[in-house]
KEKE-3310 file (N, C-alpha, C; in steps of 0.2 Angstrom, whole numbers, plus 5000, padded with zeros to 4 digits):
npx = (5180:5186:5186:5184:5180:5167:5161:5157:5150:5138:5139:5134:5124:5126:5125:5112:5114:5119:5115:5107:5114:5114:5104:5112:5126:5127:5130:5142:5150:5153:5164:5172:5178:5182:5191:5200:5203:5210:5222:5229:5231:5240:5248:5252:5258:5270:5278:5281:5289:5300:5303:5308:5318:5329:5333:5335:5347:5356:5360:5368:5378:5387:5388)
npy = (4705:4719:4737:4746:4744:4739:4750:4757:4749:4750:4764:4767:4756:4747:4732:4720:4715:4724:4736:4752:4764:4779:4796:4804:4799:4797:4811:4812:4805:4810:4824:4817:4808:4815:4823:4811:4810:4819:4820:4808:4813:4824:4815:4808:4819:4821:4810:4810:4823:4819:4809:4814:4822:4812:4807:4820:4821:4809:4813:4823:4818:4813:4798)
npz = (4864:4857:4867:4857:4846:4853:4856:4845:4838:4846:4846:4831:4829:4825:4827:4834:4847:4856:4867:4865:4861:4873:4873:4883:4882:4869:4867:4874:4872:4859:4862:4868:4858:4847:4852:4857:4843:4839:4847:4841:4829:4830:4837:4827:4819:4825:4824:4812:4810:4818:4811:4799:4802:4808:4796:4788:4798:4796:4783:4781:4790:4783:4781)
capx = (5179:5189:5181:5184:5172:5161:5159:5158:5143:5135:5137:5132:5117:5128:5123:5107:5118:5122:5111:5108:5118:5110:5107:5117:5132:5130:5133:5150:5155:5155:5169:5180:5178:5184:5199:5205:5207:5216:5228:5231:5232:5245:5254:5255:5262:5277:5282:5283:5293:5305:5307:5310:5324:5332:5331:5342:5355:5359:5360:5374:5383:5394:5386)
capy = (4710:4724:4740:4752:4740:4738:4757:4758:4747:4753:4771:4765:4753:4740:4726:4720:4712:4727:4741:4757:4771:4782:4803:4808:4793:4800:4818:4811:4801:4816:4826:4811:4805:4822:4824:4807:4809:4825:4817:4804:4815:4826:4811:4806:4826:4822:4805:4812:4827:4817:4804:4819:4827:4810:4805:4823:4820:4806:4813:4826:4816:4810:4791)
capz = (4859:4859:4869:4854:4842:4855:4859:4840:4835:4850:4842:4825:4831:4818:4829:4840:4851:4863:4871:4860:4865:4874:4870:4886:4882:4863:4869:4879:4868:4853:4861:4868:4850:4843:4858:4854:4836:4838:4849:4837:4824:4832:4838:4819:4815:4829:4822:4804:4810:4820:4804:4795:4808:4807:4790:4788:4801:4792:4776:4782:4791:4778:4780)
cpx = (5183:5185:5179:5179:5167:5158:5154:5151:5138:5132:5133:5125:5118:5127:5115:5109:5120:5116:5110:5111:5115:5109:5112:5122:5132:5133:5141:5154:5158:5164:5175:5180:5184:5193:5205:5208:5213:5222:5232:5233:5238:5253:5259:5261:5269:5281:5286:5288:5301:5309:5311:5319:5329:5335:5338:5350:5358:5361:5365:5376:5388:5391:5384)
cpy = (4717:4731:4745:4748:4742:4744:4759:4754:4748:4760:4771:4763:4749:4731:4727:4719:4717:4730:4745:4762:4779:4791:4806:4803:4798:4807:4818:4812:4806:4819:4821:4808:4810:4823:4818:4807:4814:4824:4812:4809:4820:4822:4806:4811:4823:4818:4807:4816:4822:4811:4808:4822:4819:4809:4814:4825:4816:4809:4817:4824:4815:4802:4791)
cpz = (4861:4860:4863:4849:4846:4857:4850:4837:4840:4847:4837:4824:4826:4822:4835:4847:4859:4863:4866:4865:4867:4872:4873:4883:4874:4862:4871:4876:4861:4856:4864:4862:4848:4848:4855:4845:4836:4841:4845:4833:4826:4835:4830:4816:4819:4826:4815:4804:4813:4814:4801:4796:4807:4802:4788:4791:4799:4786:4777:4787:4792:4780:4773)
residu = (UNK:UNK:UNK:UNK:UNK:UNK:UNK:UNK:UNK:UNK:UNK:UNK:UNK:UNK:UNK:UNK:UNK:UNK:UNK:UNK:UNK:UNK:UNK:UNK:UNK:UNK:UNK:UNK:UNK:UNK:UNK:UNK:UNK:UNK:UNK:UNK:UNK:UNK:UNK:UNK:UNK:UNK:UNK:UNK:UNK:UNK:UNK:UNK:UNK:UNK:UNK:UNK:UNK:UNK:UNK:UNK:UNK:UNK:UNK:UNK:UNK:UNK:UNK)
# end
């Protein structure tokens, strides 16, 4: 299983299957949650700008 599921229904308590997560592991796990998205979400803002910056080199060209 993949560990970000398994972190995930652990968090959730969407299966019996795992442990419950505990209140210290739910404390951690808050702001590495919040850290990871915002790095994603910043490495989403980079791709879009660099699409962008290509996307107009091309366009003045002359191609």
């Amino acid at each position: 299983m993949n560990p970000a599921f398994w972190l995930l229904a652990r968090v959730r308590r969407a299966t019996e299957q795992y442990w419950r997560v505990t209140e210290q592991e739910e404390q951690y796990v808050g702001p590495v949650e919040a850290g990871a998205a915002d790095r994603v979400e910043r490495a989403l803002v980079i791709a879009s700008q660099q699409r962008t910056l290509i996307s107009r080199s091309k366009c003045g060209s002359g191609r």
